[in-house]
Residue frames as a rotation matrix with the C-alpha (Angstrom) as fourth column:
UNK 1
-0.179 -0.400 -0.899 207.40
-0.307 -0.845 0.438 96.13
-0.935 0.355 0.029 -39.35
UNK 2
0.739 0.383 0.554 206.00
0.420 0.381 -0.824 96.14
-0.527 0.841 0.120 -42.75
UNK 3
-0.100 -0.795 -0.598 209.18
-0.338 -0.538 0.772 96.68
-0.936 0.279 -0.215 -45.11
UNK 4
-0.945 -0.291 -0.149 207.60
-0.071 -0.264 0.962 95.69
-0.319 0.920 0.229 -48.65
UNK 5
-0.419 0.688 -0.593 204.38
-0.682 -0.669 -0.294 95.88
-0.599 0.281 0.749 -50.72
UNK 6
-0.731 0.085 0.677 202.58
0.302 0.930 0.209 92.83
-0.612 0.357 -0.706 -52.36
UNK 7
-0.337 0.890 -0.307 200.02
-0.663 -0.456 -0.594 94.05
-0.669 0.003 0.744 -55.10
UNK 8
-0.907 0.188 0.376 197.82
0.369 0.784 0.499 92.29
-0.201 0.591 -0.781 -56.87
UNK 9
-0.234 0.608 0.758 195.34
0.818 -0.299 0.492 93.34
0.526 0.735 -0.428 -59.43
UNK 10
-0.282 0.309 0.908 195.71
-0.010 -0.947 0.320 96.46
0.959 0.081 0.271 -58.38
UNK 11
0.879 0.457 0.135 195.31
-0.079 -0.140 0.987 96.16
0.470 -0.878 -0.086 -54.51
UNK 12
0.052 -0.837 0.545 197.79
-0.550 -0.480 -0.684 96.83
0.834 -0.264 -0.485 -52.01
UNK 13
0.999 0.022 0.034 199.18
-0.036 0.137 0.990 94.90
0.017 -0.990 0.138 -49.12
UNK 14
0.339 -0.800 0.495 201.62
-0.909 -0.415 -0.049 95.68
0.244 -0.433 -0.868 -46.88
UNK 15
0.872 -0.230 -0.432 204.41
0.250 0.968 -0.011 92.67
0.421 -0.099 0.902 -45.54
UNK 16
0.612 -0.531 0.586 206.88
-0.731 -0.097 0.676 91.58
-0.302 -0.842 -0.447 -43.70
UNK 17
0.148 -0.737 -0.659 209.99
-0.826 0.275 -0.493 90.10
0.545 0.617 -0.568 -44.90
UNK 18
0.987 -0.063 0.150 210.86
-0.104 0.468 0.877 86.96
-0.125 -0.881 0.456 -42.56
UNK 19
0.745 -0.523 -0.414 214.10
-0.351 0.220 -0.910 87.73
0.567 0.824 -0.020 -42.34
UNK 20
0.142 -0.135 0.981 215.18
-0.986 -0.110 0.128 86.16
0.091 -0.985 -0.149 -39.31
UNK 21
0.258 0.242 0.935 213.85
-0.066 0.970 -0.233 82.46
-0.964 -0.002 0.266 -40.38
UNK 22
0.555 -0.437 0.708 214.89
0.818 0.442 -0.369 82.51
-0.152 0.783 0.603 -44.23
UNK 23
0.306 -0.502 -0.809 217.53
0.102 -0.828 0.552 85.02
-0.947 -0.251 -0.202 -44.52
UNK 24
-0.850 -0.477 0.225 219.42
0.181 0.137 0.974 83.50
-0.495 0.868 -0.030 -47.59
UNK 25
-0.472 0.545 0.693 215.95
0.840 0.041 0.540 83.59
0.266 0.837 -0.478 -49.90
UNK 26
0.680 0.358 -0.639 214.55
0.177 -0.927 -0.331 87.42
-0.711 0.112 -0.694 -48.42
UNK 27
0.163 -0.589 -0.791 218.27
-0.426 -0.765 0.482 88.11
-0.890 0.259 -0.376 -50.01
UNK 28
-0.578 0.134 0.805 217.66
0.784 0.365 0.502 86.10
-0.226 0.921 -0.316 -53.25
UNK 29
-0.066 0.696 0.715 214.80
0.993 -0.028 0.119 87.80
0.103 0.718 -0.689 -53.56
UNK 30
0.617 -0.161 -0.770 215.28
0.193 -0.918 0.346 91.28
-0.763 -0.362 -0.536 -52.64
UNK 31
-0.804 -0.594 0.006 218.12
0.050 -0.056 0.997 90.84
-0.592 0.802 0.075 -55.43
UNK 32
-0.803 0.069 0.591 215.50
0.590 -0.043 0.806 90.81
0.081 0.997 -0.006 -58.21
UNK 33
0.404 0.910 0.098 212.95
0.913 -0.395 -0.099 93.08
-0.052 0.129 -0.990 -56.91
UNK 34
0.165 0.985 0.045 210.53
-0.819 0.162 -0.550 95.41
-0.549 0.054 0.834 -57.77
UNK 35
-0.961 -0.211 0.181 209.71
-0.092 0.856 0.509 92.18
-0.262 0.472 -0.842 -59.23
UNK 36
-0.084 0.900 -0.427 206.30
-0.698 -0.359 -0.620 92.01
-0.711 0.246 0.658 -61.38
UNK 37
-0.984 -0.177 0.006 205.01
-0.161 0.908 0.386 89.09
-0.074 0.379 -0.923 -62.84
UNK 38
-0.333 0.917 -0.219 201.28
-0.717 -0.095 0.691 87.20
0.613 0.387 0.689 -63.11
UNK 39
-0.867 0.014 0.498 199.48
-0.354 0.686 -0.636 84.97
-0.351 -0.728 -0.589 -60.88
UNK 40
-0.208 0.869 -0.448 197.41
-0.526 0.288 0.801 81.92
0.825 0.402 0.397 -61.11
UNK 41
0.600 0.269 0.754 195.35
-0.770 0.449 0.453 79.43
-0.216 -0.852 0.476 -58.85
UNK 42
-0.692 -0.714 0.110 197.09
-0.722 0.684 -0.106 76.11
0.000 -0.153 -0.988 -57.96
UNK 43
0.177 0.762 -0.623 194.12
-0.642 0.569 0.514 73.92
0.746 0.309 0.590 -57.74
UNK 44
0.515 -0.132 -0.847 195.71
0.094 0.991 -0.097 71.02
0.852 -0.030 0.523 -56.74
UNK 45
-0.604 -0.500 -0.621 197.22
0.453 0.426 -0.783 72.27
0.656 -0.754 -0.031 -53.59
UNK 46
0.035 0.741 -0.670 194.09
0.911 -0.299 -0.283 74.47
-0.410 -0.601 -0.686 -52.05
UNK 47
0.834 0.511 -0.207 193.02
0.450 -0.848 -0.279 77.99
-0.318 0.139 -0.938 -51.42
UNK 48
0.121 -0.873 -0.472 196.48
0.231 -0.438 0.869 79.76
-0.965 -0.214 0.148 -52.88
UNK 49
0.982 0.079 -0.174 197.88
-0.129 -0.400 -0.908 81.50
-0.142 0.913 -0.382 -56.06
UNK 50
0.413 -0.896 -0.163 201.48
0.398 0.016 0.917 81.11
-0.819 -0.443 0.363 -57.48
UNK 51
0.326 -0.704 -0.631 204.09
-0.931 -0.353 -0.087 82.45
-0.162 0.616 -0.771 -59.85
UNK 52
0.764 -0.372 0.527 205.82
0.438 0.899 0.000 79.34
-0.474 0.230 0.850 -61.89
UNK 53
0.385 -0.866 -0.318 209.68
-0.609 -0.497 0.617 79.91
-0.693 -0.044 -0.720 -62.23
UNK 54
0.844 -0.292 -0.450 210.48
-0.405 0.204 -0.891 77.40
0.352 0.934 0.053 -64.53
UNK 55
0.569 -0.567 -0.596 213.80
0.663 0.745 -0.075 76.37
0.486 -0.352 0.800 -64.11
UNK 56
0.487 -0.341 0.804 215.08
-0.474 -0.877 -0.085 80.03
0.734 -0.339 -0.589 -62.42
UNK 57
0.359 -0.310 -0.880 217.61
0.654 0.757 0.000 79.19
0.666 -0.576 0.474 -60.04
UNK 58
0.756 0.353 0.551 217.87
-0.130 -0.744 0.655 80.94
0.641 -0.567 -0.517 -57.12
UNK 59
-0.142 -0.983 0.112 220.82
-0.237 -0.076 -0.968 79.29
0.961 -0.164 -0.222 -55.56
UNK 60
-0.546 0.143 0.826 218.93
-0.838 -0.085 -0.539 78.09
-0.007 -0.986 0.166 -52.43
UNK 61
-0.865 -0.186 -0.465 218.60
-0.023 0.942 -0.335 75.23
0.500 -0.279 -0.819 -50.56
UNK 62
0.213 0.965 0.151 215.62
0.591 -0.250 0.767 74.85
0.778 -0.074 -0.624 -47.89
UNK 63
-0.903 -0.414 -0.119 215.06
0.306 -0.421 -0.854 77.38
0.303 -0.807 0.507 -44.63
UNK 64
-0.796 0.606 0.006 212.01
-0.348 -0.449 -0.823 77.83
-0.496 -0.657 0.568 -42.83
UNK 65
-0.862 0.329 -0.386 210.31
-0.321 0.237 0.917 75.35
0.393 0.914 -0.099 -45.36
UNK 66
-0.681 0.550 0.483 206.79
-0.224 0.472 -0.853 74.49
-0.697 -0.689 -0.198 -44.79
UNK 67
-0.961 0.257 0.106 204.27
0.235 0.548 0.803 72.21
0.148 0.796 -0.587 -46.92
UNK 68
-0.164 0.803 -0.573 201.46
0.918 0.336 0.209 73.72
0.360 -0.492 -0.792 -45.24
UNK 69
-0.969 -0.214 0.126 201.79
0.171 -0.943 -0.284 77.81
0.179 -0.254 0.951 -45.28
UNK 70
-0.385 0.751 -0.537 199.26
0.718 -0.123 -0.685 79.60
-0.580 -0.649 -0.492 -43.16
UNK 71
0.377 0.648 0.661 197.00
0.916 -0.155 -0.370 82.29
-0.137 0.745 -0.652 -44.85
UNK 72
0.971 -0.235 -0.050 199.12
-0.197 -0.899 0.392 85.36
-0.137 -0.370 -0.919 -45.84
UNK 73
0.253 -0.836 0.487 202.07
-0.132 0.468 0.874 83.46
-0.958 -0.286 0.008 -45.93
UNK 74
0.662 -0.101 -0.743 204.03
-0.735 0.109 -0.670 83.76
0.148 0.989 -0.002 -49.27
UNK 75
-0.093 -0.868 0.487 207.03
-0.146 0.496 0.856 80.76
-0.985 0.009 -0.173 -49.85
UNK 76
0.343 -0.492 -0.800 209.45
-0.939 -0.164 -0.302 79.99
0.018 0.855 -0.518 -52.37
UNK 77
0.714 -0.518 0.472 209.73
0.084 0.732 0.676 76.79
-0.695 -0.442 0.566 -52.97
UNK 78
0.041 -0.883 -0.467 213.74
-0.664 -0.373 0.647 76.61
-0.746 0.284 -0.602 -54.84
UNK 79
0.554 0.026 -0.832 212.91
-0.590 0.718 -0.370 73.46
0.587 0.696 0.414 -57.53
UNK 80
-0.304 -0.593 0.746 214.09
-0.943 0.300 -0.146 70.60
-0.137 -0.747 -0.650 -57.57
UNK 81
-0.425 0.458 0.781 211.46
0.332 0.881 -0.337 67.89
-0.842 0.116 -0.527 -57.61
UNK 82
0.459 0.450 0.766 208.81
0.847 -0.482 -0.224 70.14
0.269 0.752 -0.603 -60.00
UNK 83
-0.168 -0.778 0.606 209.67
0.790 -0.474 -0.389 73.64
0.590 0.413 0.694 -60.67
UNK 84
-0.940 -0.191 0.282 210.85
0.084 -0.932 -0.352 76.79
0.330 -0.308 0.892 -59.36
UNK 85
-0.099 0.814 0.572 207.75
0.617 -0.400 0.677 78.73
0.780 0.421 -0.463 -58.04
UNK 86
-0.980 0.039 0.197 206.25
-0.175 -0.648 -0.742 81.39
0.099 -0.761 0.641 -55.76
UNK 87
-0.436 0.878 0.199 203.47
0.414 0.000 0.910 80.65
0.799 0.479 -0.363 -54.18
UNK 88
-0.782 0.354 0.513 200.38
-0.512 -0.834 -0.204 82.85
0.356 -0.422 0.834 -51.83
UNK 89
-0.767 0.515 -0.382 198.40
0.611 0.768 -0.191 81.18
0.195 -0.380 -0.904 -49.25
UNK 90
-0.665 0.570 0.482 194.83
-0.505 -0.819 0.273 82.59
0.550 -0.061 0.833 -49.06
UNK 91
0.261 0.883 0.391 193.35
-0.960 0.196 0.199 79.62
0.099 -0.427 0.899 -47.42
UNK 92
0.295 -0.473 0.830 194.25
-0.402 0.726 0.557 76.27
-0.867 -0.498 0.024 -46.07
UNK 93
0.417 -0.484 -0.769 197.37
-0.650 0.433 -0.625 74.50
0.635 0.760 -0.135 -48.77
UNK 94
0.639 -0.617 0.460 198.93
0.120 0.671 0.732 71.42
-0.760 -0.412 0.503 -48.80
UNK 95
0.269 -0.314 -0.910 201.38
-0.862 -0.500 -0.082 72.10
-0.430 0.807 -0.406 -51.10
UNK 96
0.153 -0.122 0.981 202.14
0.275 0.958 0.077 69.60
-0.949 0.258 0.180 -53.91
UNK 97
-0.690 -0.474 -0.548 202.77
-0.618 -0.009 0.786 68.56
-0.377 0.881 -0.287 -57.19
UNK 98
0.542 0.623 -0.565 202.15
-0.818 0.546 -0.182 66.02
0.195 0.560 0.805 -59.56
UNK 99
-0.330 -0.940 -0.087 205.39
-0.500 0.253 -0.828 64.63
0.800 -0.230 -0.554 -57.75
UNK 100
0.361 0.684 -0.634 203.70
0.732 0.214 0.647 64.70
0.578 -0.698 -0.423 -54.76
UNK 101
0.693 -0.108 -0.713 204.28
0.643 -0.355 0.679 66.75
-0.326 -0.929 -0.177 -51.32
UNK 102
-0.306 -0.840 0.448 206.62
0.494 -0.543 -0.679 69.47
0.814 0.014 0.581 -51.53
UNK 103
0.302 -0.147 -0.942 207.78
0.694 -0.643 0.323 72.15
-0.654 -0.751 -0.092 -48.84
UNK 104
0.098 -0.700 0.707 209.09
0.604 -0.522 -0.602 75.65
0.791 0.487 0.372 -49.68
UNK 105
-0.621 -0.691 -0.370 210.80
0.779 -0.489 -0.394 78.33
0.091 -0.532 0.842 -47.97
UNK 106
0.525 0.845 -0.103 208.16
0.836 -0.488 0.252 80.99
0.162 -0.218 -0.962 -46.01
UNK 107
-0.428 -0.810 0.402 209.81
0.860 -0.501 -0.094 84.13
0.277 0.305 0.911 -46.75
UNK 108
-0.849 0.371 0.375 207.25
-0.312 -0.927 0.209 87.02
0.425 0.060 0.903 -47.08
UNK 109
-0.659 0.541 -0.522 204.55
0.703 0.199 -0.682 87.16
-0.266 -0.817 -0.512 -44.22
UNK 110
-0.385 0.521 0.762 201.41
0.168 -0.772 0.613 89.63
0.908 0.364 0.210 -46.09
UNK 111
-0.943 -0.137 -0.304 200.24
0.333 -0.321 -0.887 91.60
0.024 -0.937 0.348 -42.31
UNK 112
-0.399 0.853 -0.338 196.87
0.028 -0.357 -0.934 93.15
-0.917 -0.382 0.118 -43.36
UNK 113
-0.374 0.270 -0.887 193.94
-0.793 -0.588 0.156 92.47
-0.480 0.762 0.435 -45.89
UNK 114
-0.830 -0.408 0.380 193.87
-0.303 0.902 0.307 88.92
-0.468 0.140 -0.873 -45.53
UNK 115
0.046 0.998 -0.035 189.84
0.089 -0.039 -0.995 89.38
-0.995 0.042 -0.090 -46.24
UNK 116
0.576 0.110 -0.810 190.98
-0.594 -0.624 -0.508 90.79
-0.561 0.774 -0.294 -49.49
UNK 117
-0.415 -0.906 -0.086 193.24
-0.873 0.371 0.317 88.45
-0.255 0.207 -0.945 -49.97
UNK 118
-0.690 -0.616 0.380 191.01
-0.255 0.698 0.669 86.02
-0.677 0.365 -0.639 -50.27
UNK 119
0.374 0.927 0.022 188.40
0.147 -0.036 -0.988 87.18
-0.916 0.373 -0.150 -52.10
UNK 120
0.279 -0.366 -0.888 191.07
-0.939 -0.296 -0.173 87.95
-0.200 0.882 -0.427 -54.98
UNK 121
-0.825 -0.565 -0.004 192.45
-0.465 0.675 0.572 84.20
-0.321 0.474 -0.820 -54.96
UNK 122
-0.330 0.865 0.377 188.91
0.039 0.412 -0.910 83.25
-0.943 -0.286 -0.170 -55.15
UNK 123
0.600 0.191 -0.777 188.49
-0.198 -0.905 -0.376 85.60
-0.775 0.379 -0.505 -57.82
UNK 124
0.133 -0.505 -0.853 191.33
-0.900 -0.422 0.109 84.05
-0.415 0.753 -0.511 -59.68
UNK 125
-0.514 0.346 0.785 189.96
0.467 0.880 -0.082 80.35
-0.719 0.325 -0.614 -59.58
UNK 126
0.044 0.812 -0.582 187.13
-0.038 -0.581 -0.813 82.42
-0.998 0.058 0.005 -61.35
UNK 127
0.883 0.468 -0.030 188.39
0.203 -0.440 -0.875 84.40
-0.422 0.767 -0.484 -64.03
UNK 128
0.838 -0.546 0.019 192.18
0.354 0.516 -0.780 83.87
0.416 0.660 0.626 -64.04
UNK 129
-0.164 -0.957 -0.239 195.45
0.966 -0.107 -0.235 85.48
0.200 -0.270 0.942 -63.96
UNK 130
0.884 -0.016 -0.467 196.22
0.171 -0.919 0.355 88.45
-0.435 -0.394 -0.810 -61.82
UNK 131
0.022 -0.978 0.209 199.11
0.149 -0.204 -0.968 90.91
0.989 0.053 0.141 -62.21
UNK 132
0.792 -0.242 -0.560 201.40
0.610 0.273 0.744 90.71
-0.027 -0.931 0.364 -59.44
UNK 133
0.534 -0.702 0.472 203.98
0.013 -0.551 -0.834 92.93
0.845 0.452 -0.285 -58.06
UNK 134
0.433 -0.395 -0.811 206.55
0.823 0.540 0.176 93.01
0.369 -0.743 0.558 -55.46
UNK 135
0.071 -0.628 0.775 208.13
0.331 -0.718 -0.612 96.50
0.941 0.300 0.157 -53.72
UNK 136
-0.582 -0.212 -0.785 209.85
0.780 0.128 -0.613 97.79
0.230 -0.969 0.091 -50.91
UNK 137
0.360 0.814 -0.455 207.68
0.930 -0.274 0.245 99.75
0.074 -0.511 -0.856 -48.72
């Protein structure tokens, strides 16, 4: 069941909360959406794009954390070591810092477009920041 909307520069995909495996951070984040913001590339952990929170606290610990999100796979990691962020797996990540390793919380599961997906994160090694938006289906 696809129950919100992930766009980016202007493309649609459809998702799937996970709200089964991180309950507490769908309902963090469900509290601040529609939620609209910019993405860039990460570099330093692989094929993926994220949102930097800064010090935003979300109130959340880990749940369903992985350092290693499959493609499609959105997670939150909650700060802590480095900051806040949101980040979008379009192709194999280890996530990290400058800290080293980190894990976050795999929340939002993107269901169709993954092709498109990564030809935009590709796209934003390239030529930069995307807008990004978040809404329920």
């Amino acid at each position: 069941m696809n129950d919100i909307i992930i766009e980016i520069d202007g493309q649609r995909f459809p998702a799937r909360f996970e709200r089964e495996a991180a309950p507490k951070t769908v309902a963090a984040f469900e509290a601040v959406m529609p939620y609209a913001e910019r993405i860039i590339h990460v570099r330093w952990s692989g094929e993926a794009c994220w949102i930097p929170l800064g010090t935003h606290d979300f109130g959340l610990g880990y749940e369903n954390a992985t350092s290693h999100p499959a493609v499609g796979q959105v997670i939150l990691y909650p700060g802590g070591v480095s900051e806040t962020e949101i980040l979008i797996a379009y192709g194999p990540v280890a996530f990290a810092s400058k800290a080293g390793p980190l894990a976050g919380n795999h929340f939002i599961t993107i269901t169709d477009g993954l092709d498109r997906l990564s030809a935009i994160g590709r796209d934003t090694l390239q030529t930069g920041a995307k807008s990004i938006s978040f809404q329920a289906a």
